[in-house]
N, C-alpha and C positions, 0 to 999 in steps of 0.2 A: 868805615865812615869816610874815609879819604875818595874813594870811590864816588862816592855821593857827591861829597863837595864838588870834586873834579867835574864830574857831570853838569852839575848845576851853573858853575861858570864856565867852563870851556866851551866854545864854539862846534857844533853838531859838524863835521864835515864826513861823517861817516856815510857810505852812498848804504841805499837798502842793500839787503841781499849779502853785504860782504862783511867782513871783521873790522874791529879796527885796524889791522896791520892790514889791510885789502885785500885780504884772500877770501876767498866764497864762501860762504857757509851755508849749506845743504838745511831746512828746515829742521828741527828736532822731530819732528813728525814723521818725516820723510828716513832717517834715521833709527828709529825708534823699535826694537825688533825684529829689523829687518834682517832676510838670512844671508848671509858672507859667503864668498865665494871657499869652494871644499879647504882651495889650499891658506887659506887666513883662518892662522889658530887665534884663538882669544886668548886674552894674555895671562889667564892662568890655565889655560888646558895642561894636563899634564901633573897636576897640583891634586894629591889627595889628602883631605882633610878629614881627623876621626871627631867626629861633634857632640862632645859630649851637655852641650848648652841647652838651655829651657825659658822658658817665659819670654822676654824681647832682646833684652840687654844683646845676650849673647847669640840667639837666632837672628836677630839683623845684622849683626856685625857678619852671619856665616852664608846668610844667605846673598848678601851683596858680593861675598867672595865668588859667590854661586854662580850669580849673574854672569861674572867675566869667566867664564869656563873650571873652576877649579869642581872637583869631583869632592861633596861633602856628603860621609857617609855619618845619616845622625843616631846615636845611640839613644834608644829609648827602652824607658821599664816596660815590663809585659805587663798585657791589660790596661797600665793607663796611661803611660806615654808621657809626653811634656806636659807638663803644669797645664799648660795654655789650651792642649786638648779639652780640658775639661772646666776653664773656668770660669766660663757664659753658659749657660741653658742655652741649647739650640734644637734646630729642629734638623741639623746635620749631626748633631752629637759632638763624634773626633773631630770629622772634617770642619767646625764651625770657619768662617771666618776671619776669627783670632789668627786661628793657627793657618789657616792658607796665608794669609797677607805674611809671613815672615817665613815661610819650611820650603817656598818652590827649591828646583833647581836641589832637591837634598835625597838621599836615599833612607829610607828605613830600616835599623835594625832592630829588635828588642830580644834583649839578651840579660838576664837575670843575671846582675854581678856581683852578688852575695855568696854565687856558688864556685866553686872554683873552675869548674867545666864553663863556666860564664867569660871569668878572668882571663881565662886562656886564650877565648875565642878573642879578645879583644887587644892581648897582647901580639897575638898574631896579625890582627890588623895593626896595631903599630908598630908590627917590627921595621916598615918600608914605609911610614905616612910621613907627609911633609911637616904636616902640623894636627897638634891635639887642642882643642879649644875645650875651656871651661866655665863656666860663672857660680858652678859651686860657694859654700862657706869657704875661707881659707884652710887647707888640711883635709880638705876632704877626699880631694884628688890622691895623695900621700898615703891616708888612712885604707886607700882601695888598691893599693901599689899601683899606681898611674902619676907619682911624682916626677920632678923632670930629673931627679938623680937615677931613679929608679929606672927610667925610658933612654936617657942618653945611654945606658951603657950595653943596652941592645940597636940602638941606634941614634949615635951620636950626632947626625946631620936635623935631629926632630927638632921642632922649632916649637916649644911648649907653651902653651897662651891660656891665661887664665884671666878672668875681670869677675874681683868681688867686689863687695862693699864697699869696707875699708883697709883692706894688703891684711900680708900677713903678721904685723906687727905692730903693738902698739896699743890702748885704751880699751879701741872697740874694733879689735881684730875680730873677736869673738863671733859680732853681730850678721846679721846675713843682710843681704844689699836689696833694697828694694826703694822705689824711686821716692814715695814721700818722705822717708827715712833720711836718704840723703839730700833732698830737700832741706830738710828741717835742719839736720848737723852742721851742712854747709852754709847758712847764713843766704842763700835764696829764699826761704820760706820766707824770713824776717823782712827781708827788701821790700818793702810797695810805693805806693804814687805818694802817700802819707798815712803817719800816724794815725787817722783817722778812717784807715781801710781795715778793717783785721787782715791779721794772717789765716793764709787757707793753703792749700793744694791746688796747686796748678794740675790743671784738670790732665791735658796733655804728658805723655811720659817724657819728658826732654833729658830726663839723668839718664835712665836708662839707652835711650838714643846717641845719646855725645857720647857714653859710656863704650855703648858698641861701635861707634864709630872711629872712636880712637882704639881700641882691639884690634879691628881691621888693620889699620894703619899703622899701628905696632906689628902687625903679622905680617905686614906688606915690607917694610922697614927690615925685617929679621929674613925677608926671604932677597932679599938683595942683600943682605950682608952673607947671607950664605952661600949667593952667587960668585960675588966676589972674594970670600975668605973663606969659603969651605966650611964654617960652624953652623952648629943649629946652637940655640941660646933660650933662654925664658924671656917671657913678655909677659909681663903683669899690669894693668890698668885697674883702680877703682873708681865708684861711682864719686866717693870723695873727691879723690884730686881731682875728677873731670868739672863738680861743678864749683868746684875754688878756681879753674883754668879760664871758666866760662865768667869771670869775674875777675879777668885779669885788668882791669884797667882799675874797677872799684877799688881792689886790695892794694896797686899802687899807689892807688892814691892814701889808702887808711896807712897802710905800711910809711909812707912818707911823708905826709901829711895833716896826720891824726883825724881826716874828717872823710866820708864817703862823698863818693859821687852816686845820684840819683839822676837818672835818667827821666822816667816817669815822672818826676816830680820838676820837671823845666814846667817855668809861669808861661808859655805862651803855647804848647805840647798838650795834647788831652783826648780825650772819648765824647764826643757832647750825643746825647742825645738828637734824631730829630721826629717830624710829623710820623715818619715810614721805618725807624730805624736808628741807625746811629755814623757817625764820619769821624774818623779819627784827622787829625789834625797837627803839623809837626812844622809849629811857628820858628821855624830856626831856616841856618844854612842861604837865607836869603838878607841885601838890604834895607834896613828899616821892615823887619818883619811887622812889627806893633801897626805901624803904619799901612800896612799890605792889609794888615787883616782887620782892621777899622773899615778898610776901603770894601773889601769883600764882602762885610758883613754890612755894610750897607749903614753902618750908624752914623749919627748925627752930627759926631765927631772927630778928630783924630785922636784916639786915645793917650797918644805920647804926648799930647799938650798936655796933659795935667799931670802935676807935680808930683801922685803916687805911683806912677808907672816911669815915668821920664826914663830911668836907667834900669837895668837887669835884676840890678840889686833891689831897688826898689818893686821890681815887678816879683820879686822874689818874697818879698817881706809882704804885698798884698795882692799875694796870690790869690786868695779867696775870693775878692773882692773881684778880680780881674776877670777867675775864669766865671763867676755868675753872669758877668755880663754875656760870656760868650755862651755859656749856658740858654739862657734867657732868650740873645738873638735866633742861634741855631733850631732853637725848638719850635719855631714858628713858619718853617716850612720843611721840604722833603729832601731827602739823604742826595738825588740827584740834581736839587735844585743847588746845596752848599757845597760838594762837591765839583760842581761846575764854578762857581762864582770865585772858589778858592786856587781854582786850574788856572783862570786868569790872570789872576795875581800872583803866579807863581811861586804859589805856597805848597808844599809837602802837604796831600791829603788823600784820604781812601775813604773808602763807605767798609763798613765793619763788614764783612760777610760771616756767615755760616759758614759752616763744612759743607755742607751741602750745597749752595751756592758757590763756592769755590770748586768741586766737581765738574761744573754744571759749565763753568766758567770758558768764554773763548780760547783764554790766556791757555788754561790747563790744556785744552785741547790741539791749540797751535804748541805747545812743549813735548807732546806724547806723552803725557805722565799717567795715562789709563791705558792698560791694558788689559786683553781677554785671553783665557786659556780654559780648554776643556777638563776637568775632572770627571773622573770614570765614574763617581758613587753620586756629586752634585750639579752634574753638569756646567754651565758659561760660568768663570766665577770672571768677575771685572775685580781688579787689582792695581795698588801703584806702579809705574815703573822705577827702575833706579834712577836716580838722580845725577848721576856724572856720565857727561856724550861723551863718548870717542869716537870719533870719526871712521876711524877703520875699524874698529873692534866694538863695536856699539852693543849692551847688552843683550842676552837673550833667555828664552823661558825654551828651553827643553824640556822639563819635567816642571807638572802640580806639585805642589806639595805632598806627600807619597801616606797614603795609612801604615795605621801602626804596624809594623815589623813586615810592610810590603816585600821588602828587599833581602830578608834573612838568606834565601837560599842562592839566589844572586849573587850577592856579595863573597857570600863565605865558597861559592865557589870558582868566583875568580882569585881571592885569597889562597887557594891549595888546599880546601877542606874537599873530600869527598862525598859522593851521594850517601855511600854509608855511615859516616862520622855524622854528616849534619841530619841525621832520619835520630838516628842513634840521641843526638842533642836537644831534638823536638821531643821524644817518647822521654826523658830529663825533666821537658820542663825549660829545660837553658834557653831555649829559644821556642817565644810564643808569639 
C-alpha cells in the first residue's frame, strides 16, 4: 500500500527505459524465456527434487522450482497419476490443461508404493535428493516411511518439505487441505464488502497458491541455510496459516483493537456497473477524493457540501445512500467512457475485465507472461510464465509437462538401477 501512496504523490522523474535506481531495464518480453549463454547455470541447476505433491498447492510451488533449473522428479500412482490428471473431462484425457499449466519442467515416475519393491525404488532416489516435497494429510508421508526422521538418517543434508491443511497438530490436524475448506476456517470466507453480500467461494484458488508459494520459499530458505550451515531441516507450511498471514493487517487490528478492518467496504471504493460492463473504482489515496469524483462523474453538485457525507465517518454511516448515487451516475454510459473521466481526476480506476480479456491484454503481452511449448501427444500448448524476472537467470521451459510414468526408465537409470532390475520391476507391476 505504501508503494501506491508513494506513486501517487511523488514526482515521476523516472526516464522510460530505465529503473528507478537508473539502471536499464531490458523489456520483460525481451527476457522472457530466452536461452542463456551454456556457461550461466540457473540458480537451482544442480538441485534434485523427489515430488511427491498433487492437485496445485504443491505442483506450483514445485514447478516454479522447475522454472529456475532445479531437476523435479514427480512421483505418481500407476494408471492414474495426479489428482488433477483426471479432474476435468477432457478431450486430452491426462494431458488436460489442469495438469500442463502446473507439471512443466518435472519428470515422471509412477511407482506403486504400497509395494515394497515400490519403497525401495524411491528410497533410492532419496538417498542423494536435495529436497522431498509433500501436500499429503499430516502422517501420511510417516505412515509410508518417507518421514523426515526416517530420511535424515540416510541423508541427513535432505531438506523435507511438506504443506497440509492444518500442520500436524492440534483440532483439525486430521482434516486434508483443500482451498474452500481453508477459506471457510480462516475467516476469508466470512469477510465481504457487507453484510448484505452472502458468503460464497472465491472462485480463484488463492489458499492453495499463497500456500505453495510460501513452500517454495520455505524450500529456498532451508536451502541457504544448508549452504551455509551444512543441515538439511523440515519445512512445514499450511493452508491455515497462509490465509490468517494474508490477513495480516485485518487481525492486527481485531487482535488490538477489538474491531476488523474492511477494505471492500471503504464509502467511496466499489464495482459499479456500467452501459458495456463494469469500472472498479478506489476513491482513496487522493485530495478531497469525494470532491474528485463529484467532478468526474459529472453531477450537479459537490457532494461533500451536504451534511451526510461531509466527513469519512459520515460517508461510512450512509454508505448506501452515497454509493446509489454513484451507482445511478455510472450506469448511464460506457466502461471506457467513466474510466476516462476518472483517469482525469486522478482517481484509482479500472474497467473489470475477464480472464480472457486480460490474456488478450497489451499489458500481458509487453510482461511475457504467455508462453508456448510443444507437447508430443497435444501439440502448441499456450501457458503462463513465472512471475519473478531475473535478469540473468530469467526462467525457462525445457520440458512439457511429462505423461504418466514417462521417465521411469530414465530416471531409475541414472539413480544406479540396471536394465535388468528395472525389466524385472515393470513385469512387478512396481513400475507402470
Amino acid at each position: 500500500m505504501s508503494t501506491v501512496i508513494d506513486d501517487l504523490f511523488a514526482e515521476d522523474t523516472t526516464a522510460e527505459g530505465t529503473t528507478p535506481e537508473g539502471t536499464t531495464a531490458a523489456p520483460a518480453a525481451e527476457t522472457a524465456g530466452m536461452p542463456l549463454p551454456a556457461s550461466t547455470p540457473l540458480p537451482l541447476d544442480g538441485i534434485k527434487i523427489v515430488d511427491f505433491t498433487q492437485v496445485f498447492m504443491g505442483p506450483s510451488c514445485t514447478q516454479l522450482l522447475g522454472d529456475y533449473g532445479a531437476d523435479i522428479i514427480k512421483v505418481e500412482r500407476p494408471g492414474a497419476g495426479d489428482i488433477s490428471r483426471n479432474s476435468f473431462p477432457d478431450k486430452d484425457g491426462q494431458d488436460n490443461p489442469i495438469f500442463l499449466s502446473i507439471n512443466r519442467n518435472k519428470r515422471s515416475i509412477s511407482v506403486d508404493t504400497r509395494t515394497d519393491e515400490g519403497k525401495d525404488v524411491l528410497r533410492r532416489l532419496l538417498s542423494d535428493a536435495d529436497v522431498v516435497v509433500s501436500n499429503f494429510r499430516s502422517g501420511v508421508m510417516e505412515r509410508m516411511g518417507f518421514g523426515y526422521e526416517d530420511l535424515k538418517e540416510q541423508n541427513p543434508g535432505i531438506i523435507w518439505a511438506s504443506g497440509t491443511g492444518f500442520g500436524p497438530e492440534g483440532p483439525y490436524s486430521h482434516k486434508g487441505g483443500q482451498d474452500a475448506i481453508a477459506q471457510a476456517y480462516s475467516g476469508v470466507m466470512w469477510r465481504r464488502e457487507s453484510d448484505d453480500v452472502k458468503p460464497s467461494i472465491y472462485p480463484t484458488t488463492l489458499c492453495d497458491y499463497i500456500t505453495g508459494m510460501h513452500l517454495m520459499q520455505g524450500i529456498l530458505l532451508a536451502l541457504r541455510t544448508r549452504e551455509s550451515a551444512g543441515v538439511g531441516q523440515k519445512v512445514e507450511v499450511t493452508m491455515y496459516d497462509s490465509m490468517l498471514h494474508l490477513q495480516m493487517q485485518e487481525a492486527c487490528m481485531q487482535l488490538n483493537r477489538g474491531y476488523e478492518v474492511n477494505w471492500g467496504a471503504m464509502p467511496l471504493s466499489g464495482v459499479f456497473e456500467t452501459t458495456d460492463g463494469a469500472v472498479c473504482m478506489v476513491g482513496g489515496f487522493t485530495p478531497d477524493p469525494l470532491a474528485r469524483i463529484s467532478e468526474a462523474l459529472g453531477l450537479d453538485e459537490d457532494l461533500t457540501l451536504r451534511p451526510e457525507f461531509a466527513t469519512l465517518e459520515q460517508q461510512f454511516q450512509h454508505k448506501p445512500a452515497l454509493q446509489a448515487i454513484f451507482r445511478e451516475r455510472i450506469a448511464t454510459n460506457t466502461t471506457e467512457y467513466w474510466t476516462g473521466r476518472l483517469e482525469d481526476k486522478g482517481l484509482l480506476n479500472a474497467p473489470v475485465h475477464t480472464l480472457e480479456q486480460t490474456l488478450a491484454d497489451a499489458q500481458t503481452q509487453a510482461n511475457g507472461m504467455i508462453v508456448e511449448a510443444d507437447h508430443p501427444g497435444v501439440g502448441t500448448v499456450k501457458m503462463l510464465n513465472a512471475p519473478i524476472r531475473l535478469s540473468a537467470t530469467p526462467p525457462t521451459i525445457r520440458r512439457v509437462a511429462p505423461r504418466l510414468g514417462e521417465h521411469n526408465v530414465e530416471v531409475l537409470l541414472e539413480n544406479g538401477f540396471d536394465a535388468e532390475t528395472i525389466e524385472r520391476l515393470q513385469q512387478l507391476g512396481v513400475l507402470r
